[in-house]
Structures are given as structure tokens and as C-alpha cells.
C-alpha positions, 0 to 999 in steps of 0.5 A: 816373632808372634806376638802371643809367643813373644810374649808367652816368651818375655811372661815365661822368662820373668816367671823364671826369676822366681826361682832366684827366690825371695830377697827383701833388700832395695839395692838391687831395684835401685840399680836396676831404676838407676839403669832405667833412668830413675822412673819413679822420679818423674812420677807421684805417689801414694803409698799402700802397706798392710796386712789386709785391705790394701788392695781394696784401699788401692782400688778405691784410690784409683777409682775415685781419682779416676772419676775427678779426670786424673790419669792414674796408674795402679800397681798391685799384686798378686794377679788373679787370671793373667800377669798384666793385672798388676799394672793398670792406666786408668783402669786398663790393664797394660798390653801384651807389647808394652809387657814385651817392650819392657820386659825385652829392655830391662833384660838387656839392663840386668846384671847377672851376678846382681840378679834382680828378683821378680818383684823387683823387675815387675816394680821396675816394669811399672814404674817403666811404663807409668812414666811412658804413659806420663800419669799423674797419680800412681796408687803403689801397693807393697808386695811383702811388709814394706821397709825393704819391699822393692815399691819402698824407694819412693817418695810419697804424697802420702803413707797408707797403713790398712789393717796390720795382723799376723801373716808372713811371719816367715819374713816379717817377724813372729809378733805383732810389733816386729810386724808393724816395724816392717810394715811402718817402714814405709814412713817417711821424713815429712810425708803425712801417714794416715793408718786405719785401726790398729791394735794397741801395740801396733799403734805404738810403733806406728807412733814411734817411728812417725816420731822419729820421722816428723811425720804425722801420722793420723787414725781412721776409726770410723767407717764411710756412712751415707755413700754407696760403696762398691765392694761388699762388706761393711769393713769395706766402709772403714777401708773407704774412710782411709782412701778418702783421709788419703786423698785429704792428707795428700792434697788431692781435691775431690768434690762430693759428687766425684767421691761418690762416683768413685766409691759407687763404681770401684772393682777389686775382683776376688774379694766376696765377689759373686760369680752367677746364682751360687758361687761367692770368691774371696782370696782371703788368706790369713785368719783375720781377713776369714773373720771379715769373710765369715762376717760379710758372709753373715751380712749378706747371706745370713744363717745359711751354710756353705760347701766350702772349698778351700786350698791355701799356702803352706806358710799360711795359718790354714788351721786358724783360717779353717776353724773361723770359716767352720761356723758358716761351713757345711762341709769342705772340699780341700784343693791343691794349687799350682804353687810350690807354697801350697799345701798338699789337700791331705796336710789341710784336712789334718787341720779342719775340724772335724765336725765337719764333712771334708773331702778332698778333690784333685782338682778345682773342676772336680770340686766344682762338680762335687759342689754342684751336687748339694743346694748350698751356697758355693764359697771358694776361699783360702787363697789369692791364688785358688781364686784366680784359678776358679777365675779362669774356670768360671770366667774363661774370657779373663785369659789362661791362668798364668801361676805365680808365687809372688 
């Protein structure tokens, strides 16, 4: 078989799996590891939760072990453009036979009657293929909370709790503290924590459950200052100050001159990322991480105004998200996604303020169109998802968009 359609073929077949839904629990990851010949035991950690800034926490991670020679891998979610973005050796993205290899040998391993979900197969094929490529370090992102997400069945170096805020509270819990309980699940018996700010009654849980767990647990409150760091925003800095407490907690020895190399050199698309004179992209997706957009947006473009365009999930706060992005907003262009979450541009408009002009477009081109007709500054945010799909329009060398819900 080609290889484009086998693997179009073993991608399309593991996007099916969504359709099984969405079911937190580790049983079925265990058996299907346990199948697999348990990877994640050959293999060494530090592990990611939180509610905002854990991929870039994970990015900074990675780029500073890589600078010391460490092979790493990175594991992450969702992608943006193409699947084989969640699973990375020492920056580079796994192929598309590895993805079929894995994918094929993992088909053969599932029971029907236990059918493992897509996070849970996509954590597997990581793990698979990290213990193949025999790295040394592996940069672990939870997908959803963390106490039953299918990334908890490791032992870590070290526990990484960033930001904790309300967001997936369909799963995770309506308040702050059921949040964090999930979140702080990550924690192990023995094994270092080391969380960035919290609020007052998250930090009382974290503390809680450290307890209980004899696990240390520590706070990072102040920024990184006197190093560049390669992602924009100075809350970029705090997040950098917990990838370097990490590495400190976790025994990993890194000099100044690497840590600098590191930090200067990390990528995380889609966070306050700039795609030619005019256009900023930023997944941020929950009302918390838009006050961080509003305020970089400030740092780096100043009192200017932008066309926003804006789609975003139905289980999302859009409306908390719209009212903070008003005050740097001249007008919103409302877009569907291609997901069964999103909500329709009709449902978003009920929800923008409305001083503002709003108008609805059919589609990410469209909009485009619509935007290039006023001089502003173009910002496109409200989702992961929508951003990876101005991605694949704006730069067509990242591949064909692969949709996702996870």
C-alpha cells in the first residue's frame, strides 16, 4: 500500500476512535501498556498538568534538555495542522511509518469489548515509540485534568502544576477546588511538585494532597528575569521560572550558558505567534488565558485595536472570553470550526458585546478576506483548533489539516 493512504488509513482509523467518546479512567491504557510490554517503564519523566501554560511550560522543557545533548521526547496535545505534532524526538515530529507501524501493532492488541479511547491509544503510541527511539527524558503533557488522564500511570522525576483555573468543567468539576483535586492528582508518593501561582484555594488543596503524599511540594512566584525567552509575553517568564525549578527538583543539571540556549531558542506555535506584517495567532481558549492574550497583546502592540476573528467550543466560556478580548477588539468576525464542539457563529454572536461591530463569515478564508479590508492588526483566537486551521491556510507547507476533538 502507499504510503500516503496507509497512512491517511491507520490516521483516519484512530480518529474513528473519538466517536467511542470521552472516558477518564486508566484501566483501559493499563491493559493496552500491559499488551504493549509496559513502555512507559523503560522510560523517564516529568510530568505536566494544569490549566493554562503547560504546553509552553512542556516546550521550555524540552528545548533546554535538548541544548544540554539530551535526547528527549515531547508528548502534547491537541496539534495544530497534522496528528504527528503530539509526538516529538528531539524536536522532530515522528513520521508517518512509525505512526503506521504503531498504530497497525496496537490494532492488533485492543479488545473490542474494552475499547480504548483516542487519547488513550495516542498515549500508548508515544510511549511505544519513545522506548524505540530509547530517549532519555520524556516532557509528558496530561490531555484532560490529570488524576484519571491516560498520561497518569507514570512515575515521575518530577510533578509540574501551571496555572490552575476554571475550564473543563463538564469533567473536571464546577469550582476551583474540585479543579485543582483533579489537576493535583498527578501527585505522587515521594516524588517533588513544584506548582507556578495558584489561587488561595487551590494552593490549599495542592497542600493537601502533597501531604498526604509525602511529596514536597514548592511554588514558583517569581518570573525568569535577565534571560531571553523565546515566546512572547511576560507571563511567558513565570512559565519559564517553572521549567527551570523543574529541572532543579528533578536532578537534571543544566549550566547557565545551555539554560540560556534553551530558553532563547524554544517554539510553541500558536501561542501570540506572528504570521507575516499583520496577523497574530493565539489558541487561547478559556477566559483566563484571553487576559493573558489581552495583556501581551498590550505589551507588544500597545493601544492599537484589532479585527478580531473568533470561533471557539460550545463547553467553553465564550462569552467571558469575548468580553475580555473587547477592550483590545474593533470589530469580530465570528467563524464555525470543523468540530462537533463548536458553536455555531450565530450562538457566539448572542454572546459579544455588543458595542462592537460583529459579523459572521462561513469560513476561515472568508474571513480572512473580510479582514484584509481594514488596516488593523489581525488577531485570530478562541481556540487551539481555529488556530490550526488559519495554520493550514496561512502556512500550507505545515500539511493538510487533520480535525480533531481531542
Amino acid at each position: 500500500m502507499e504510503l500516503n493512504t496507509a497512512y491517511t488509513t491507520a490516521v483516519d482509523w484512530l480518529f474513528g476512535t473519538q466517536q467511542k467518546g470521552l472516558k477518564l479512567g486508566l484501566d483501559n491504557v493499563r491493559r493496552l501498556l500491559s499488551a504493549l510490554g509496559e513502555p512507559q517503564k523503560a522510560l523517564r519523566f516529568i510530568h505536566v498538568a494544569g490549566t493554562n501554560g503547560k504546553g509552553s511550560v512542556c516546550a521550555m522543557l524540552d528545548s533546554i534538555c535538548r541544548a544540554t545533548g539530551m535526547k528527549t521526547g515531547l508528548f502534547t496535545s491537541p496539534h495544530l495542522v497534522r496528528f504527528n505534532e503530539r509526538i516529538q524526538v528531539n524536536g522532530i515530529q515522528i513520521d508517518d511509518e512509525a505512526i503506521i507501524r504503531g498504530i497497525h501493532h496496537i490494532k492488533s492488541l485492543i479488545n473490542e469489548e474494552r475499547h480504548p479511547t483516542f487519547f488513550e491509544i495516542t498515549t500508548a503510541l508515544a510511549f511505544d515509540h519513545f522506548r524505540r527511539q530509547k530517549v532519555e527524558l520524556v516532557v509528558l503533557e496530561t490531555g484532560l485534568g490529570g488524576r484519571l488522564d491516560a498520561t497518569n500511570v507514570v512515575d515521575p522525576l518530577v510533578a509540574v502544576l501551571t496555572s490552575i483555573d476554571l475550564d473543563h468543567q463538564k469533567w473536571l468539576g464546577h469550582s476551583l477546588p474540585e479543579i485543582a483535586a483533579e489537576k493535583g492528582g498527578i501527585i505522587k508518593p515521594g516524588v517533588p511538585v513544584v506548582s507556578g501561582p495558584q489561587f488561595a484555594e487551590v494552593r490549599r488543596v495542592l497542600e493537601r494532597i502533597a501531604t498526604e503524599r509525602s511529596a514536597a511540594l514548592s511554588y514558583v512566584e517569581l518570573p525568569v528575569q535577565d534571560l531571553f525567552v523565546g515566546l512572547t509575553g511576560s507571563y511567558q517568564r513565570t512559565n519559564a521560572a517553572i521549567a527551570v525549578q523543574a529541572l532543579r527538583k528533578a536532578g537534571i543539571k543544566v549550566n547557565p550558558e545551555t539554560l540560556k540556549e534553551g530558553l532563547a531558542n524554544v517554539q510553541w506555535p500558536g501561542r501570540f505567534q506572528r504570521v507575516g506584517e499583520r496577523i497574530i495567532l493565539d489558541g487561547a481558549h478559556n477566559p483566563a488565558a484571553s487576559k493573558c492574550l489581552v495583556e501581551t497583546w498590550t505589551e507588544c502592540v500597545g493601544q492599537q485595536r484589532a479585527t478580531i476573528i473568533f470561533g471557539g467550543l460550545r463547553d467553553k466560556d465564550l462569552g467571558g472570553m469575548a468580553s475580555t478580548l473587547s477592550c483590545i477588539a474593533k470589530r469580530f468576525l465570528i467563524v464555525p470550526l470543523h468540530s462537533q464542539r463548536a458553536a455555531s457563529p450565530a450562538e457566539i454572536q448572542s454572546i459579544i458585546p455588543r458595542h462592537l461591530p460583529i459579523a459572521q463569515c462561513n469560513s476561515p478564508e472568508q474571513a480572512l478576506d473580510f479582514a484584509n479590508h481594514f488596516a488593523d492588526p489581525i488577531l485570530v483566537t478562541g481556540s487551539l483548533f481555529l488556530v490550526g486551521e488559519f495554520l493550514a491556510i496561512l502556512q500550507p507547507d505545515k500539511g493538510v489539516l487533520q480535525v480533531s476533538d481531542q
